[in-house]
Every structure is written in C-alpha cells, then in structure tokens.
N, C-alpha and C positions, 0 to 999 in steps of 0.2 A: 452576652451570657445567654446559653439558653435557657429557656424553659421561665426568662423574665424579661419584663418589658424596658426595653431602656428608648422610651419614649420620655422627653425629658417634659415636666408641667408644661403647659400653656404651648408647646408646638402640636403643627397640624396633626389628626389621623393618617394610617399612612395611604388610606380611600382617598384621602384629599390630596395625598399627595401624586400619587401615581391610581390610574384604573386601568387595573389586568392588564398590566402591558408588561416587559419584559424588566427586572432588575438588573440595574449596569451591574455587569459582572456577576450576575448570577443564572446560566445558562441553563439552569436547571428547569426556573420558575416558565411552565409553558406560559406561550403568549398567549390574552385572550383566554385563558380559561373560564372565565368567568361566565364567557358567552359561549365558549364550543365545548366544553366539560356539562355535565350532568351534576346539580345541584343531590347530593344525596339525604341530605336532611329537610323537614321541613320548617323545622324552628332549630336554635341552635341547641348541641348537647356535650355534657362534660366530658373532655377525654381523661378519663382515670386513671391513663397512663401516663400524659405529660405532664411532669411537677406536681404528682400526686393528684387532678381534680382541679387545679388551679383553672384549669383555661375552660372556656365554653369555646366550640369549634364548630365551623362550615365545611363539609366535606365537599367537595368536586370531584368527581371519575369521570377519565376519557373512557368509550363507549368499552374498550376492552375490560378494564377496571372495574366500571359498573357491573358489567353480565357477569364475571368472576364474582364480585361480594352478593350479586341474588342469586350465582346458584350457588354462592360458597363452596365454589371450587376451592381442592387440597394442590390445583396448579394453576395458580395465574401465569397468563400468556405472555410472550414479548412483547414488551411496548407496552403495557396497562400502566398508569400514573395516577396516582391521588392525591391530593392537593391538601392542607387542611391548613385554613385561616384558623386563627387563635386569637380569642378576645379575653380580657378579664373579667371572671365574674364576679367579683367580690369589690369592684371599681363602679362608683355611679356612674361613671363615664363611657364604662364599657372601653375603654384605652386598650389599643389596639396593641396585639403580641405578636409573633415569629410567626411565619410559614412555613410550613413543613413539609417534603416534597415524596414521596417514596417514585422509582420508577423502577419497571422490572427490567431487568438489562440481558443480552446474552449469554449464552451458557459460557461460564469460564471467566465472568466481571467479578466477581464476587463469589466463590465457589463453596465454599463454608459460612455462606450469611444469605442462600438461595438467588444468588446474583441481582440483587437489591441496590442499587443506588437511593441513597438519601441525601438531601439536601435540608439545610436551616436558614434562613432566610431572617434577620432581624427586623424591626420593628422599623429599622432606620433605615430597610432597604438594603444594607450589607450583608453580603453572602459569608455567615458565620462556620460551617460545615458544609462538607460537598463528600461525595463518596462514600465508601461501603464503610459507612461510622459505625464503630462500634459502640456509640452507648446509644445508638438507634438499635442495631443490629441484636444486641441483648436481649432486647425482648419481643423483637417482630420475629427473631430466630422460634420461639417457642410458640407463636398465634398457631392456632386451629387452623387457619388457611393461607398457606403460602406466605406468608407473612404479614396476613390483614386479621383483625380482629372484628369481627361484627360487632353493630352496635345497634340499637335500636332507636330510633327518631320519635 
C-alpha cells in the first residue's frame, strides 16, 4: 500500500536489510545512490504531500536534479532523478516507509504528466508502482517546477 509502512513488528529496517544497492525488480531504484546522489536535506523534513505529512523524508538528487531544484528551473533536464526515503514520524522507531523515485524521461514517455516516470518502492523491497502513475502525476503535474516542489531543509 502506498503511502504506509508494511514493515511487519519486530523485522529488520529495510537499511539493515539491503544498503543503496539495487531492489530485485525494481529497476528504477538507482544503484548506490546513497553515495553518488547529493544528500538535499540536512536533517530530515515532512513531505506534505505524501499521506497528508505522515512521512518525514531524505531527499537525494543526481547532479542534474540538484542544479534544477537550486535554480528552480520551470525545465528539469533529461535524466534528473530524486530519490526520497520515507520514515515515519509519529513511530518511536522511526520504521522505515516506501521509496519514492521521480525520473525525468524523454520527450514523448509520458507526454501529459511532463515525461515523469515514478516509481514506489515498498518497505519490503517490492516494486509497488512503476511508470507515469497517475496518483503521483496528480500532483507533481501542478508543482512550480517541472514537477518538483521546493522545500526548505
């Protein structure tokens, strides 16, 4: 389900389980981003949009994605990807939620949603949405910039 954790009690985080390495079957999650992506937050912050505020989130941007959200360009470029881990904040445990992938694809992937690929990634590692989703696309269609919304850290 998106936008909830089905991390079931007492199994690992999904950190313990796998580190930034690639989801079987989810080709979307780059490898390694953890370490070749750009950390955009410096503490974690609520995204307002997924599940109403539920989640507190880690942003990562490949280098194309980062320069697009500081000049808050109205065109992110081919290839730009951002990452956003999703933790709960209303959990003592901090229990870990979905992955969420945005990537900006060629003209003509997605032509009425800005050629957006998204991806949802579950808690358990299973690739739950792939492609130009539309109940991603609903609202990234309407963002300020290309279909990112600033946020401040």
């Amino acid at each position: 389900m998106v936008g909830a954790s089905n991390r079931s009690p007492g199994a690992p985080r999904l950190a313990q389980v796998r580190d930034a390495g690639v989801v079987p079957g989810a080709p979307s999650l780059p490898e390694d981003y953890r370490t070749k992506f750009a950390k955009l937050n410096h503490v974690r912050v609520v995204s307002a949009g997924h599940a109403a505020g539920r989640w507190e989130v880690d942003v990562w941007a490949n280098e194309l994605a980062a320069k697009a959200l500081t000049a808050k360009s109205r065109e992110v470029p081919v290839g730009a990807i951002v990452v956003q881990e999703h933790f709960e904040k209303s959990s003592k445990t901090q229990g870990v939620g979905p992955i969420m992938v945005m990537e900006k694809r060629a003209k003509g992937f997605a032509p009425s949603h800005g050629d957006w690929r998204y991806s949802v990634i579950a808690s358990s590692g299973a690739l739950v949405k792939d492609g130009p989703v539309e109940s991603c696309a609903g609202c990234h269609d309407d963002s300020p910039m290309d279909g990112f919304f600033p946020f401040a850290d």
